[in-house]
Backbone as a ProteinNet text record, in pm:
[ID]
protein_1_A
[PRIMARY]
XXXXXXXXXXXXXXXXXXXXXXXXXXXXXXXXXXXXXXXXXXXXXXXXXXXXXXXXXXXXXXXXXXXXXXXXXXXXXXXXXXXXXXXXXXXXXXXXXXXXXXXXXXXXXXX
[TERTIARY]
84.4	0	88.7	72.4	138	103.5	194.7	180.1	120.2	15.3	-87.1	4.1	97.7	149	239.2	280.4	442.2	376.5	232.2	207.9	134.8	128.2	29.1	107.8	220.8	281.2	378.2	309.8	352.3	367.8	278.6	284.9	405.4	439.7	516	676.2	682.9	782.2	793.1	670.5	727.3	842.4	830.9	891.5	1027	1045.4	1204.3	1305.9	1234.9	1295.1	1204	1286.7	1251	1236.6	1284.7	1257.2	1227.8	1112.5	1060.3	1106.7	1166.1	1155.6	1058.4	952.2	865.4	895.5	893.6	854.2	727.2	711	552.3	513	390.1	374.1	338.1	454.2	454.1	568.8	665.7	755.9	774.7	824	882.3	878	886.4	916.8	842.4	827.8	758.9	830.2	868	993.4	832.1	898.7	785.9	865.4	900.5	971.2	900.7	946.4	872.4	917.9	841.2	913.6	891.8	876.4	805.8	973.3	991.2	1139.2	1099.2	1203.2	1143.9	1188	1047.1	1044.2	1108.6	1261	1378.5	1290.2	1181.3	1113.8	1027.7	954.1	824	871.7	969.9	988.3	1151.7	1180.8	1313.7	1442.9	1515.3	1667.4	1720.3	1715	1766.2	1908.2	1984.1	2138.7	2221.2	2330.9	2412.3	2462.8	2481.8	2543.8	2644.1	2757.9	2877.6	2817.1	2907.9	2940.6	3020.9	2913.3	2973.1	2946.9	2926.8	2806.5	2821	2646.3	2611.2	2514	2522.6	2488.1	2348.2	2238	2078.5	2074.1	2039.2	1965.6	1821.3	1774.2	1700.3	1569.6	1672.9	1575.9	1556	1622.7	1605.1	1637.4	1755.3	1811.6	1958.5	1996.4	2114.9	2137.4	2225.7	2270.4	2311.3	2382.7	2399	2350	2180.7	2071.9	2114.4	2095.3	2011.2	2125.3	2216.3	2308.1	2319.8	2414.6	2409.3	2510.6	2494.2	2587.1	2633.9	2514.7	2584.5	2436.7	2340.5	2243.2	2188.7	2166.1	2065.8	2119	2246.6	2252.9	2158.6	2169.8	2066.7	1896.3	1870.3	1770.1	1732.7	1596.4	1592.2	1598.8	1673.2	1719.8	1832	1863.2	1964.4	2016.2	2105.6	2129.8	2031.5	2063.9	2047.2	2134.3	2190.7	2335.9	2272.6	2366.8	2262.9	2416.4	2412	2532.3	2453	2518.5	2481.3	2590	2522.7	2607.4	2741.5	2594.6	2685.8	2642.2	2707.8	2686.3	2542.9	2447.4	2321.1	2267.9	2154.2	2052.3	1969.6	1995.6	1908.6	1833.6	1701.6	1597.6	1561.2	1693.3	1675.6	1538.6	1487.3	1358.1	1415.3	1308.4	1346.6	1258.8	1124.9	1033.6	1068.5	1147.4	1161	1050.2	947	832	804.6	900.8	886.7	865.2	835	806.7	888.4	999.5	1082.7	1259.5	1271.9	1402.8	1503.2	1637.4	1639.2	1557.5	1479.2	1466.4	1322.8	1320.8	1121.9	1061.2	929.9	789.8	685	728.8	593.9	506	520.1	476.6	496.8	559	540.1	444.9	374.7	252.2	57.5	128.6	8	55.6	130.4	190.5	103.5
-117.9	0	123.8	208	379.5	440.5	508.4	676.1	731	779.5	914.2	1039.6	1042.5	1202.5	1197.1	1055.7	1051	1077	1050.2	1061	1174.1	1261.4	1426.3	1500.9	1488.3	1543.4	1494.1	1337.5	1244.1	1269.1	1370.4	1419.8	1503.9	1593.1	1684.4	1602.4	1498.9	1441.1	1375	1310.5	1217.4	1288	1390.4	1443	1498.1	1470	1481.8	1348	1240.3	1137.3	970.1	908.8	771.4	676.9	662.9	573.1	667.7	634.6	720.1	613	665.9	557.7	665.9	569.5	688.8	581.6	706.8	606.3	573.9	476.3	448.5	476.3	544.1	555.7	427	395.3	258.9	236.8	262.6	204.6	124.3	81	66.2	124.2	136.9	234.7	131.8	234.7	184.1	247.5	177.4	201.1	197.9	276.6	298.7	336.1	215.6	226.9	275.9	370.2	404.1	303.9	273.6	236.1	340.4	475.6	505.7	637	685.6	763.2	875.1	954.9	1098.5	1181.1	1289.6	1399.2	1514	1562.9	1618.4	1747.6	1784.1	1891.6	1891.6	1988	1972.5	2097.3	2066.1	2096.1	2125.8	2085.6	2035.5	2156.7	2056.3	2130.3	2120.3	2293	2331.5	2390.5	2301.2	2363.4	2312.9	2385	2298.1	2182	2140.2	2021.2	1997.3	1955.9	1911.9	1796	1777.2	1636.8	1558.4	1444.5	1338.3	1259.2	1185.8	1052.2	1148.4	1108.9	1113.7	1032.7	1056	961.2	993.7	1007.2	1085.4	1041.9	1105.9	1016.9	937.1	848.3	781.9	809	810.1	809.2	880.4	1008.3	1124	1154.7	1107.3	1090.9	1193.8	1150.7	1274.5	1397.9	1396.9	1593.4	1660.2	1587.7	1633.9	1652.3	1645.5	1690.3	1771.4	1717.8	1607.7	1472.2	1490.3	1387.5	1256.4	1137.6	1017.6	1104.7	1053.6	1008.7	954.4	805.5	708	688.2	810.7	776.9	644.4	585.1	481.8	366.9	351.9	246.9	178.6	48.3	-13.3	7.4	35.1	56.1	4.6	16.4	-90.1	0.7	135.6	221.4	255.5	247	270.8	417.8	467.7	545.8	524.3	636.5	646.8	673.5	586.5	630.8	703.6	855	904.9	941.5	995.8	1019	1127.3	1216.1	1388.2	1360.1	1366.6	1356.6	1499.1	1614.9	1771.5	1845.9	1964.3	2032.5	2099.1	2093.4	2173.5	2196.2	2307.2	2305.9	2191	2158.4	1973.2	2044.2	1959.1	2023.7	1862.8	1845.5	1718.2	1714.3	1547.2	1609.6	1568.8	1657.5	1659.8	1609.1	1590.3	1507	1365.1	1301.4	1170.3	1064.9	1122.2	1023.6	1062.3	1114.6	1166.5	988.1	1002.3	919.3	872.8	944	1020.4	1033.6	963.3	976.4	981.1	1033.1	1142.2	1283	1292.8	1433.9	1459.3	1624.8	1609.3	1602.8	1581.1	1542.9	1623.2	1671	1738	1674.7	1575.2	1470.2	1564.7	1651.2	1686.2	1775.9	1806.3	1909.6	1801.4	1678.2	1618.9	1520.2	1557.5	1526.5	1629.4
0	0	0	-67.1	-61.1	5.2	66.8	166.1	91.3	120.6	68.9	83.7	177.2	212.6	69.6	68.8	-19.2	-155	-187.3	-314.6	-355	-272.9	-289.2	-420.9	-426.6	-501.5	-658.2	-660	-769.8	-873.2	-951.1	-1069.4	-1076.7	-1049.3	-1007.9	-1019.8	-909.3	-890.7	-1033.9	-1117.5	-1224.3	-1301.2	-1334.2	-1449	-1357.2	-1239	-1196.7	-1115	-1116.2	-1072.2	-1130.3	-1125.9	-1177.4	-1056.7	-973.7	-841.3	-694.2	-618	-497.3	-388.2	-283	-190.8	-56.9	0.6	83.1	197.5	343.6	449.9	458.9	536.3	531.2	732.8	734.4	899.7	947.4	1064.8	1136.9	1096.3	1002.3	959.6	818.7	792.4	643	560.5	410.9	288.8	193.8	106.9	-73.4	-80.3	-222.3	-343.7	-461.5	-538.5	-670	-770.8	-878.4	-1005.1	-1087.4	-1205.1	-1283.1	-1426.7	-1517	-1611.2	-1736.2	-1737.2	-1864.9	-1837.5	-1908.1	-1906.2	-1844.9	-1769.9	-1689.7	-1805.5	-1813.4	-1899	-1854.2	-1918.2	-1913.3	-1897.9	-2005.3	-2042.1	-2138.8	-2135.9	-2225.8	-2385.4	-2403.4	-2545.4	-2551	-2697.7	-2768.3	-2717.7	-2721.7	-2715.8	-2839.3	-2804.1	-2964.5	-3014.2	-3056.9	-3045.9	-3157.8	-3253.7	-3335.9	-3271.5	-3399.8	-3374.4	-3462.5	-3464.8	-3555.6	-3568.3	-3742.7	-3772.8	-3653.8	-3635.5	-3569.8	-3506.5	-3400.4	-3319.3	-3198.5	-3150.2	-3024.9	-2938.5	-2842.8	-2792.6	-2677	-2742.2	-2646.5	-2557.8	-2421.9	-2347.5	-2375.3	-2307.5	-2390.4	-2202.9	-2108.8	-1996.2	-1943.7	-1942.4	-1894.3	-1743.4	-1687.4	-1580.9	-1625.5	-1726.1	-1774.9	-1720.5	-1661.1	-1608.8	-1729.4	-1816	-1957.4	-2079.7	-2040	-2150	-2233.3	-2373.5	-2442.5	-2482.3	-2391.5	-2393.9	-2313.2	-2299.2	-2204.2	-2094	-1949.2	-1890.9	-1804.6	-1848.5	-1785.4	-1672.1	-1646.1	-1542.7	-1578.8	-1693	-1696.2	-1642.5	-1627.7	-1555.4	-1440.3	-1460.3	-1365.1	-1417.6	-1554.6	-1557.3	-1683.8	-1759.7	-1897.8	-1996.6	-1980.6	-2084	-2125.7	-2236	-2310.8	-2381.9	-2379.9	-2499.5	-2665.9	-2711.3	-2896.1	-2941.2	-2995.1	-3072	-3196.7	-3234.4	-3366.2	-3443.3	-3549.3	-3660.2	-3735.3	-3675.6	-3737.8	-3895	-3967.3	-4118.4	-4198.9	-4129.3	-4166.1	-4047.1	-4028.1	-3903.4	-3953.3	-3842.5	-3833.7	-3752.2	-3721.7	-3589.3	-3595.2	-3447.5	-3423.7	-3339.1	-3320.5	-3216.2	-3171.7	-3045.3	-2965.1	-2886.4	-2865.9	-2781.9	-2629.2	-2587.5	-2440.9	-2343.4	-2399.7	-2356.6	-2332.6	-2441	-2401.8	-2476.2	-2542.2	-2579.5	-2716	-2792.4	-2951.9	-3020.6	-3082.6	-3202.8	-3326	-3329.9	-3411.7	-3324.1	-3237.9	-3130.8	-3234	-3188.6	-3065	-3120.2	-3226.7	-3255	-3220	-3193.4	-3136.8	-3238.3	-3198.4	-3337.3	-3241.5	-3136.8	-3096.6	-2987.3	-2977.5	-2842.6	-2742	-2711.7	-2565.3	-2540.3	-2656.6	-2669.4	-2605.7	-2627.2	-2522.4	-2423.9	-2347.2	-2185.9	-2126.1
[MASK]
+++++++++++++++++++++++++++++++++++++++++++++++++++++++++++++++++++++++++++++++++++++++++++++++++++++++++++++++

């Protein structure tokens, strides 16, 4: 069963962490995994990019948005390996739920 106190504010929390650990009154804790990726933000990071590989986050745990590094460990997400061909403005998504990875399609317009 879940803490009601721990979950008043769940929504909020989804989009900044992937695992909750709550105490519970009386003692013990719920742990609450998420499996769906945390939303970095609700619209694209927009920045050149050189020719060359990169590597998206795919879960949105990254301090180095819209990049990997390394947060997903322990978890069932992976990087996107992508290969920018010529240098251009990329509009990475930052939502996390594009259709179209790593680049946005607009999905974060119905989150």
């Amino acid at each position: 069963m879940q803490n009601e106190d721990c979950m008043k504010d769940e929504d909020k929390r989804r989009d900044l962490c992937r695992v909750f650990v709550c105490a519970r009154p009386g003692g013990g804790i719920t742990i609450i995994i998420m499996s769906e990726p945390i939303i970095f933000q609700k619209f694209p990071l927009v920045q050149p990019a050189d020719k060359g590989v990169y590597w998206w986050c795919a879960c949105g745990a990254s301090k180095t948005q819209p990049f990997c590094d390394g947060s997903h460990k322990g978890t069932e997400f992976s990087p996107l390996k992508t290969e920018i061909k010529e240098k251009k403005t990329v509009a990475w998504c930052g939502c996390k739920h594009s259709k179209n990875k790593p680049f946005c399609d607009g999905s974060h317009k119905t989150l």
